[in-house]
PDB file of N, H, CA, C and O in Angstrom:
ATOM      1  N   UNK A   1       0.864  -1.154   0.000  1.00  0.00           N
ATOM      2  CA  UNK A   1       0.000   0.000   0.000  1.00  0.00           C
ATOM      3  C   UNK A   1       0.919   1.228   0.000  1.00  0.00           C
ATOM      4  O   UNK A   1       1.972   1.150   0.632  1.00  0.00           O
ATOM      5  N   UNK A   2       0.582   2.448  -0.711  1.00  0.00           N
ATOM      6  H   UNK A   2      -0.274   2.511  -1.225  1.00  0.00           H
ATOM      7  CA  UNK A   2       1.610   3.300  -0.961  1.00  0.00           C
ATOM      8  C   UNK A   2       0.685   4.458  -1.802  1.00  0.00           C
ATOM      9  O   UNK A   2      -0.004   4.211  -2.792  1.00  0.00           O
ATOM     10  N   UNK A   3       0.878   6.006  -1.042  1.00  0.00           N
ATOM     11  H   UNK A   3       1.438   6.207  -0.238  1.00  0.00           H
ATOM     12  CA  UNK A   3       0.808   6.822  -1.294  1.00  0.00           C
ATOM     13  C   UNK A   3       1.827   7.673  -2.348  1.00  0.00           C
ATOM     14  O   UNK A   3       2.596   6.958  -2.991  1.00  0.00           O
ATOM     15  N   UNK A   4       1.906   9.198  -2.593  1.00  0.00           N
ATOM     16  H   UNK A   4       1.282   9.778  -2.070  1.00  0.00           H
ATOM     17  CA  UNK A   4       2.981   9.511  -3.036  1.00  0.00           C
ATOM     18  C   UNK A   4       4.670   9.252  -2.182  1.00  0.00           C
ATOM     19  O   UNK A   4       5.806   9.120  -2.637  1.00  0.00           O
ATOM     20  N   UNK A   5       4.234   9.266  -1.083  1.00  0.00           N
ATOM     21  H   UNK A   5       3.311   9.373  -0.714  1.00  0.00           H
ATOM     22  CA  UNK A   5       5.946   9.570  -0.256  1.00  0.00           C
ATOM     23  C   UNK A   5       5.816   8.712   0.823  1.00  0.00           C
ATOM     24  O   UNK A   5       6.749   8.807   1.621  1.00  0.00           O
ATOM     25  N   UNK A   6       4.596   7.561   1.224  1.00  0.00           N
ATOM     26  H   UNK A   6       3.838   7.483   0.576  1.00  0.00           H
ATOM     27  CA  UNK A   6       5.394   6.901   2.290  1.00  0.00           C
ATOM     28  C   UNK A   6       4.049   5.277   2.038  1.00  0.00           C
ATOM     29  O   UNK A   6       2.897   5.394   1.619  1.00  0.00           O
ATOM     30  N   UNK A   7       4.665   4.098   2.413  1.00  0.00           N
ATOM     31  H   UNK A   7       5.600   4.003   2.754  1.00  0.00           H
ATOM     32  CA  UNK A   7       4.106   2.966   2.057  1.00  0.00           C
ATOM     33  C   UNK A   7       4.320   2.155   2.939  1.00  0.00           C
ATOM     34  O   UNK A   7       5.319   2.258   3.651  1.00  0.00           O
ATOM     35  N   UNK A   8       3.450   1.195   3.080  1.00  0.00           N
ATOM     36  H   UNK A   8       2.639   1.111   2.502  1.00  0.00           H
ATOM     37  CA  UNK A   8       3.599   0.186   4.353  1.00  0.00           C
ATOM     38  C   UNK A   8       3.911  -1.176   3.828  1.00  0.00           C
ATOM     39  O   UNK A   8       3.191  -1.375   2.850  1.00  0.00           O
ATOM     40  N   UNK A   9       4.625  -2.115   4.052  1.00  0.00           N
ATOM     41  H   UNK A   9       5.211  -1.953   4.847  1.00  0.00           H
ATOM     42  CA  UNK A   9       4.786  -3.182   3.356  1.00  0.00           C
ATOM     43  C   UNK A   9       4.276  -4.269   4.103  1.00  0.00           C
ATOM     44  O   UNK A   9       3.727  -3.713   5.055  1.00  0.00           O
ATOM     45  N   UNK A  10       4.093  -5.823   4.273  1.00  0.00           N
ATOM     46  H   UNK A  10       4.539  -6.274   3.500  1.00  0.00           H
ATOM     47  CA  UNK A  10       3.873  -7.260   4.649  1.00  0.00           C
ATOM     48  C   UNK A  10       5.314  -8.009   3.549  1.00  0.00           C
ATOM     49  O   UNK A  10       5.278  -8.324   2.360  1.00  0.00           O
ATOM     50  N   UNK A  11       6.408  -8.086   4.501  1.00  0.00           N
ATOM     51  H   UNK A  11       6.438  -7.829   5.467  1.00  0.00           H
ATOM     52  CA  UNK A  11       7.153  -9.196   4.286  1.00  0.00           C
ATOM     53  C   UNK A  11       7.219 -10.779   4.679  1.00  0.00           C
ATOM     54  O   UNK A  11       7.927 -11.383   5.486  1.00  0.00           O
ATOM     55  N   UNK A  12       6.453 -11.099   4.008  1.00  0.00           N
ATOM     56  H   UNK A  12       5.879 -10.608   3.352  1.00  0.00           H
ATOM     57  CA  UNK A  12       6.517 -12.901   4.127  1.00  0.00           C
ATOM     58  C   UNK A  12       7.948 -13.691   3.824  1.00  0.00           C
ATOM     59  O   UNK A  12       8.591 -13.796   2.779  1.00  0.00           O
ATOM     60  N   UNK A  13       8.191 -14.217   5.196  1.00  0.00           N
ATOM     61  H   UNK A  13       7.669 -14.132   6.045  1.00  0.00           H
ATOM     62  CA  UNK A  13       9.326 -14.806   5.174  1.00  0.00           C
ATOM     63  C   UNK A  13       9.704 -16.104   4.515  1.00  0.00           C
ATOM     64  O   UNK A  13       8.976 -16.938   5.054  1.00  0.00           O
ATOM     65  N   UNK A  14      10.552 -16.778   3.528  1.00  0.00           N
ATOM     66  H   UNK A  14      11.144 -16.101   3.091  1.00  0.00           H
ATOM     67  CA  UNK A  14      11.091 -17.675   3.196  1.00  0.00           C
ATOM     68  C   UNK A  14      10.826 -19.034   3.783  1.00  0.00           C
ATOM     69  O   UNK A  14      10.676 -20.106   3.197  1.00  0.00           O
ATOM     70  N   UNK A  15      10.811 -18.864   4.569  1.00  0.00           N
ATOM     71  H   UNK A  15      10.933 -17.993   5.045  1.00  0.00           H
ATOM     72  CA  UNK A  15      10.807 -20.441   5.915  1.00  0.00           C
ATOM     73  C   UNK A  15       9.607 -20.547   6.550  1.00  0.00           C
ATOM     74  O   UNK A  15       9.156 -19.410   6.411  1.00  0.00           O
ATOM     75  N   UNK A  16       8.824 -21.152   7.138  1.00  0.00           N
ATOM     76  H   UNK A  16       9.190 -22.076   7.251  1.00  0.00           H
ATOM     77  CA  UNK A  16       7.557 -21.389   7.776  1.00  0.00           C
ATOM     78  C   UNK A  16       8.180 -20.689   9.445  1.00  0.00           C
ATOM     79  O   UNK A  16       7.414 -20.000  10.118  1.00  0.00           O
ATOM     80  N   UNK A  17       8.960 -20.852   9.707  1.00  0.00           N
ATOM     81  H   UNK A  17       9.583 -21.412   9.160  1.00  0.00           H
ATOM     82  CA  UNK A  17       9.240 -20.662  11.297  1.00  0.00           C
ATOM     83  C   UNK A  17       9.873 -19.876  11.699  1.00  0.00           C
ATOM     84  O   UNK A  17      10.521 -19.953  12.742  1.00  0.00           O
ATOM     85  N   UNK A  18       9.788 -18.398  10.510  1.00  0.00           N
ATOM     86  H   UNK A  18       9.262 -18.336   9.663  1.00  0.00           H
ATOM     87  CA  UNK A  18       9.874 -17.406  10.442  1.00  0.00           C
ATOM     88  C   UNK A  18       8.576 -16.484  10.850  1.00  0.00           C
ATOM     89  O   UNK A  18       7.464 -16.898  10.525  1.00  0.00           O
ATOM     90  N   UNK A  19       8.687 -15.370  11.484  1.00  0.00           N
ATOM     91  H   UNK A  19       9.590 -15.034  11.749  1.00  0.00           H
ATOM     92  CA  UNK A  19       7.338 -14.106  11.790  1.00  0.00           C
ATOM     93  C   UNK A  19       7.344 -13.703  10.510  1.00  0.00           C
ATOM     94  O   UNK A  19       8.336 -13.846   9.795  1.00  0.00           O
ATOM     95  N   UNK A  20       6.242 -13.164  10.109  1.00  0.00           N
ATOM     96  H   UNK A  20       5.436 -13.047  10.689  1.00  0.00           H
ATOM     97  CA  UNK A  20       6.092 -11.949   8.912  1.00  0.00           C
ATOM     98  C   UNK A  20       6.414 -10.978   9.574  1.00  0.00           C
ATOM     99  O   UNK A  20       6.267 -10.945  10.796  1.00  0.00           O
ATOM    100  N   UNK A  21       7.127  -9.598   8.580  1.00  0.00           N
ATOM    101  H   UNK A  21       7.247  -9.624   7.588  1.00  0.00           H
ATOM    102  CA  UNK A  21       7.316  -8.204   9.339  1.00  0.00           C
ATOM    103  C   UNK A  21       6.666  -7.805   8.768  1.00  0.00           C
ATOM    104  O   UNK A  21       5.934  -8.382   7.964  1.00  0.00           O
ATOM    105  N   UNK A  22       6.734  -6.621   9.021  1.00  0.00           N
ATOM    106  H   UNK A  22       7.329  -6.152   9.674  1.00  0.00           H
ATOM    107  CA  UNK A  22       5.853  -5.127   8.616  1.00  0.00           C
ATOM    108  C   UNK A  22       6.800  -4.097   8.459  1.00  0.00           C
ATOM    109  O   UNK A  22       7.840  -4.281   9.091  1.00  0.00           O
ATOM    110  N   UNK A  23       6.725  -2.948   7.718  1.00  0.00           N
ATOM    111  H   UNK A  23       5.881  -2.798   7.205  1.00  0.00           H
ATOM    112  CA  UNK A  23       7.887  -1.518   7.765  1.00  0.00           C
ATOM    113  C   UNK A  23       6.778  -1.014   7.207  1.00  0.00           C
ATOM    114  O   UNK A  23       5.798  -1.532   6.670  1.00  0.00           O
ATOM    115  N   UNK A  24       7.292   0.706   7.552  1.00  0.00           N
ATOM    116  H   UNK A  24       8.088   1.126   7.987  1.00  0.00           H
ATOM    117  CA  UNK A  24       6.555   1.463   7.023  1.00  0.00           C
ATOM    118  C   UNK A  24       7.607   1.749   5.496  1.00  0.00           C
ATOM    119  O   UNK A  24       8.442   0.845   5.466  1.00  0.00           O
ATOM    120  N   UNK A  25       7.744   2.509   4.541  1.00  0.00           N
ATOM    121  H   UNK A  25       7.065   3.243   4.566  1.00  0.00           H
ATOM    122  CA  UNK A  25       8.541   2.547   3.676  1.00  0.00           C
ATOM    123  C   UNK A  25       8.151   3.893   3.025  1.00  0.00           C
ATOM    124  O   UNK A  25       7.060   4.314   2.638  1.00  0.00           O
ATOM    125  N   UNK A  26       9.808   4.618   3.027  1.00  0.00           N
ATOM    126  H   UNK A  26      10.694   4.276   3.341  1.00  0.00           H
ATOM    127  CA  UNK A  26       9.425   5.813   2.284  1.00  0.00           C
ATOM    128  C   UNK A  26       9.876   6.104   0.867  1.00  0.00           C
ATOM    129  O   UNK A  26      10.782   5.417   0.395  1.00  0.00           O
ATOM    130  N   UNK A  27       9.415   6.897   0.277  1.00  0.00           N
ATOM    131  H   UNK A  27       8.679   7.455   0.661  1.00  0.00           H
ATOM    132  CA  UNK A  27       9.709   7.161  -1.351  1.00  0.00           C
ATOM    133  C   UNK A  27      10.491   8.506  -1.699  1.00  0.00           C
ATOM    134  O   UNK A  27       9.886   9.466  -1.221  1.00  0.00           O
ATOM    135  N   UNK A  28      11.470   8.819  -2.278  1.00  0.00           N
ATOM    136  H   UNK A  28      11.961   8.039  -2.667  1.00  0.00           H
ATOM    137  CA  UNK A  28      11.977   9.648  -2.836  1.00  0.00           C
ATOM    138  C   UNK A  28      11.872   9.786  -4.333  1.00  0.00           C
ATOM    139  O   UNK A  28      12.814   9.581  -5.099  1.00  0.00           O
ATOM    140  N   UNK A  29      10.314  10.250  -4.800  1.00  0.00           N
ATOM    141  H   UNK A  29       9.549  10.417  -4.178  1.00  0.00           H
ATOM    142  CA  UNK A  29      10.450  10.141  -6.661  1.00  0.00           C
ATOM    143  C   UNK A  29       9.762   8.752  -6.620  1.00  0.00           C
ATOM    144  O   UNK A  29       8.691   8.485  -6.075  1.00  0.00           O
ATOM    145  N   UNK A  30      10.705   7.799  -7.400  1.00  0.00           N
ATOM    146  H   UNK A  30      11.576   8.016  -7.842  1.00  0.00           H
ATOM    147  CA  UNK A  30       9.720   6.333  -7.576  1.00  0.00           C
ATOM    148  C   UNK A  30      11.186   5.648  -6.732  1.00  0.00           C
ATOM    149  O   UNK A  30      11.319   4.455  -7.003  1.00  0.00           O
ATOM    150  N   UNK A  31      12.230   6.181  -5.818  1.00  0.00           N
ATOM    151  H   UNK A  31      12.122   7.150  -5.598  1.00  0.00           H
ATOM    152  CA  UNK A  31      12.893   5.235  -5.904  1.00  0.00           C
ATOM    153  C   UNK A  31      12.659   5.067  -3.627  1.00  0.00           C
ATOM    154  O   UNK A  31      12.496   5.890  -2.727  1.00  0.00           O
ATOM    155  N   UNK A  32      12.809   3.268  -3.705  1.00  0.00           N
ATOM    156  H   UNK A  32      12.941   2.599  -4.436  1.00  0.00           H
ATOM    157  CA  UNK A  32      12.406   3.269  -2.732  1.00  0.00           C
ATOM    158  C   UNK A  32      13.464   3.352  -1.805  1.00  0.00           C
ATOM    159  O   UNK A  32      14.491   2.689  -1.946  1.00  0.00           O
ATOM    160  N   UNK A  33      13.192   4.474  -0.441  1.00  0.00           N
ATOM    161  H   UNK A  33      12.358   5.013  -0.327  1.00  0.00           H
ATOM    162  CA  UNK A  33      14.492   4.395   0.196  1.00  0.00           C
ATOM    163  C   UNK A  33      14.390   2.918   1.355  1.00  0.00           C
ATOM    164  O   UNK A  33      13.671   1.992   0.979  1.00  0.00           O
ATOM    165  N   UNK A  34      15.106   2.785   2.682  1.00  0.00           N
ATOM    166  H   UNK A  34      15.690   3.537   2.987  1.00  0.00           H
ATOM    167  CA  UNK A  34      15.186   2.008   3.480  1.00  0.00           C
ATOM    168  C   UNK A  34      13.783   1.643   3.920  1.00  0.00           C
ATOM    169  O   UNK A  34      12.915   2.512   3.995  1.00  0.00           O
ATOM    170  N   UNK A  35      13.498   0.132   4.266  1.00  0.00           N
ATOM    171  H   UNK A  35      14.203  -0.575   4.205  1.00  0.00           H
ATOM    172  CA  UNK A  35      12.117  -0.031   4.859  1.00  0.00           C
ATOM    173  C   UNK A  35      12.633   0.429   6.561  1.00  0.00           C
ATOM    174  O   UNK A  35      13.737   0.229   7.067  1.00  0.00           O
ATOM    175  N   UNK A  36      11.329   1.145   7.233  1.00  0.00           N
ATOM    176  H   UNK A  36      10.432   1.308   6.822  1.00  0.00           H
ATOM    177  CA  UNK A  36      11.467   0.968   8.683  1.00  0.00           C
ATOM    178  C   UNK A  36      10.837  -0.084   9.506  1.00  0.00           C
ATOM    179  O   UNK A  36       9.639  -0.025   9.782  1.00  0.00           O
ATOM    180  N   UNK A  37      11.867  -1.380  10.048  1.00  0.00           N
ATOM    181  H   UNK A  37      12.840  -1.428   9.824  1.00  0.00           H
ATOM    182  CA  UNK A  37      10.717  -2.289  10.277  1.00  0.00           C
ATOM    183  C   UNK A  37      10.240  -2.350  11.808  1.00  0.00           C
ATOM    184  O   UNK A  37      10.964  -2.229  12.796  1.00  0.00           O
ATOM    185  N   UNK A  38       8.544  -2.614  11.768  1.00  0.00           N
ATOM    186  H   UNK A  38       7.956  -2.713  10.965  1.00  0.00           H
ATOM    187  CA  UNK A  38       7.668  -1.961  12.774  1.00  0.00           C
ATOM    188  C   UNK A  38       7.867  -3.284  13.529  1.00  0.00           C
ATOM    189  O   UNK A  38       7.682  -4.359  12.959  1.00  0.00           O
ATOM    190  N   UNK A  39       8.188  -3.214  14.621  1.00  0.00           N
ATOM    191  H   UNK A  39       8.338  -2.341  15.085  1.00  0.00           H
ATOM    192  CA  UNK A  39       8.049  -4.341  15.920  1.00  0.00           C
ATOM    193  C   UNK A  39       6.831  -4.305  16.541  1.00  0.00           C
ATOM    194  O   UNK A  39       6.166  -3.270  16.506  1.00  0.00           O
ATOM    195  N   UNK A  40       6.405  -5.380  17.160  1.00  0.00           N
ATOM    196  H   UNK A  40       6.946  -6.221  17.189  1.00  0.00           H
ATOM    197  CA  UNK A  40       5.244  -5.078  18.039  1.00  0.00           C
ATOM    198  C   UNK A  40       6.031  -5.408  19.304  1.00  0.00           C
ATOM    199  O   UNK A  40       7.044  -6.092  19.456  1.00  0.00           O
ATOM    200  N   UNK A  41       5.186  -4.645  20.271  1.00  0.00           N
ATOM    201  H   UNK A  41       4.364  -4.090  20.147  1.00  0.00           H
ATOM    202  CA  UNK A  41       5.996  -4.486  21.633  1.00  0.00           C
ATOM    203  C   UNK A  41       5.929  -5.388  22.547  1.00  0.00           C
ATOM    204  O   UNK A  41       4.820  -5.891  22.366  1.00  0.00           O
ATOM    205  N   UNK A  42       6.396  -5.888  23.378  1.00  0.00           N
ATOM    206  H   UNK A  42       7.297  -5.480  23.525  1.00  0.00           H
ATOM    207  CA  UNK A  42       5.992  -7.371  24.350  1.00  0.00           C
ATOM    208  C   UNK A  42       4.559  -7.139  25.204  1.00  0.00           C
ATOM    209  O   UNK A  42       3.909  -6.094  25.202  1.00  0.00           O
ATOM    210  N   UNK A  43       4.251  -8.294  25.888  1.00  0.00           N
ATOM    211  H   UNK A  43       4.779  -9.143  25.890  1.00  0.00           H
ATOM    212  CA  UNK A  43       2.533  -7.786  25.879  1.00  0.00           C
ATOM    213  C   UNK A  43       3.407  -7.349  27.490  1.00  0.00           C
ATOM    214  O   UNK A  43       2.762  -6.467  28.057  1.00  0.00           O
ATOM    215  N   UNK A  44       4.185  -7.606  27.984  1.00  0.00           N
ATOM    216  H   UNK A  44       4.709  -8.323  27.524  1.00  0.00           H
ATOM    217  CA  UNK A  44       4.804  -7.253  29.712  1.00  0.00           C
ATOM    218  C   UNK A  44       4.487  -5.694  29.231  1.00  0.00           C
ATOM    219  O   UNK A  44       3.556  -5.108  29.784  1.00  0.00           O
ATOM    220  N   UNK A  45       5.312  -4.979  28.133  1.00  0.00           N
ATOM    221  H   UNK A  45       6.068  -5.455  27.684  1.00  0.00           H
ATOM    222  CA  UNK A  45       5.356  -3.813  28.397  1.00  0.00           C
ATOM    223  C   UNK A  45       4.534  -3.117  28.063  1.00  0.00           C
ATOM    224  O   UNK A  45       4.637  -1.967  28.491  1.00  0.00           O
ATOM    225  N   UNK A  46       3.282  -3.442  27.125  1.00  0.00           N
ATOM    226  H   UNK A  46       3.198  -4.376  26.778  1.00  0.00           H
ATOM    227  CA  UNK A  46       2.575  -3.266  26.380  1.00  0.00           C
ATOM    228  C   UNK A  46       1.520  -2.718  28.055  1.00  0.00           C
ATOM    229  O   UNK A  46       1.192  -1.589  28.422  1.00  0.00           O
ATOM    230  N   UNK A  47       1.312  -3.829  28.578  1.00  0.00           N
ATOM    231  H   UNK A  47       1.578  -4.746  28.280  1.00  0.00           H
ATOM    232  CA  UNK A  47       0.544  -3.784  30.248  1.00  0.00           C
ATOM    233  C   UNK A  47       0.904  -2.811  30.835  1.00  0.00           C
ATOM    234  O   UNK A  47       0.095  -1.989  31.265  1.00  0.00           O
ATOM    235  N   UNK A  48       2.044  -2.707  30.963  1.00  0.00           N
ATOM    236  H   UNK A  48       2.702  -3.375  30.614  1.00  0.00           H
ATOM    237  CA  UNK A  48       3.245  -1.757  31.939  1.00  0.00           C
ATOM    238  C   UNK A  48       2.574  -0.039  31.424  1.00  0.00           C
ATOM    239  O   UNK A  48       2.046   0.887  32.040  1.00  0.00           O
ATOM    240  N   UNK A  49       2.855  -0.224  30.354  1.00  0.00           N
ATOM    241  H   UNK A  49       3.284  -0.977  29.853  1.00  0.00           H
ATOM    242  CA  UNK A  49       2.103   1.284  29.410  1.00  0.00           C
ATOM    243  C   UNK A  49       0.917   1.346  30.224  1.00  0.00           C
ATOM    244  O   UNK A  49       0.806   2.221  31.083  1.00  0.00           O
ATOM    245  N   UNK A  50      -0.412   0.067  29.924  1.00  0.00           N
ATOM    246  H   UNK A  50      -0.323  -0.644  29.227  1.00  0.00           H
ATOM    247  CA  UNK A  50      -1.499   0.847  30.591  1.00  0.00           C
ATOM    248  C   UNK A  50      -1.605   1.017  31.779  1.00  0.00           C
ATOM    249  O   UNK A  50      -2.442   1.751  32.305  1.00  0.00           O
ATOM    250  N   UNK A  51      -0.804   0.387  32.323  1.00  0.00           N
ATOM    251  H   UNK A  51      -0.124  -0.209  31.896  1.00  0.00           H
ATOM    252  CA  UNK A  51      -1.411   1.078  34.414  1.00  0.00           C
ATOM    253  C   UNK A  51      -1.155   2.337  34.789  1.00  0.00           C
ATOM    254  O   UNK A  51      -0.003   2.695  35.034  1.00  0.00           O
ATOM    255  N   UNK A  52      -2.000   2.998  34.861  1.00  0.00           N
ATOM    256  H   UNK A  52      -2.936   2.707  34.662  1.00  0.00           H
ATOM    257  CA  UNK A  52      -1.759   4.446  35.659  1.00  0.00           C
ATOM    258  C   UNK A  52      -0.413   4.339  36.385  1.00  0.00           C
ATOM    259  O   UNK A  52       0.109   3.251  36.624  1.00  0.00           O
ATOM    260  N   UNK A  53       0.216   5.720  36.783  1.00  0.00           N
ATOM    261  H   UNK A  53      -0.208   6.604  36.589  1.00  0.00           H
ATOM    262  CA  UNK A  53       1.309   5.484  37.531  1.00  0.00           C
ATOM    263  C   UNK A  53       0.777   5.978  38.747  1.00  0.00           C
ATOM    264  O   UNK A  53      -0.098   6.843  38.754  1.00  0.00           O
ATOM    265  N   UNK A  54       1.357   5.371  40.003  1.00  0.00           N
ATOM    266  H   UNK A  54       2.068   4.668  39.998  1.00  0.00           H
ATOM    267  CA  UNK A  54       1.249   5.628  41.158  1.00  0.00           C
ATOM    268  C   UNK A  54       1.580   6.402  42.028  1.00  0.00           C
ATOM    269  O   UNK A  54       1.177   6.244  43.181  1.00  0.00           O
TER     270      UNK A  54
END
């Protein structure tokens, strides 16, 4: 999926016992620069984020 200047990709990996990634990806013209690849965060910290602080 891809606008003029920035695109999101689904990299399917080679091997079964591999994760798929994700990057966002930007464009300069038609040429594509570096993908940025998007992690998802551990669900520990993911939790940690929602508790109010004390």
């Amino acid at each position: 999926m891809r606008n003029s200047r920035y695109g999101f990709g689904k990299f399917t990996p080679i091997h079964a016992d591999e994760k798929i990634r994700y990057a966002m990806i930007l464009f300069s013209g038609t040429e594509m620069l570096v993908p940025l690849l998007i992690l998802k965060a551990e669900d520990e910290r993911l939790q940690s984020l929602a508790e109010p602080d004390h």
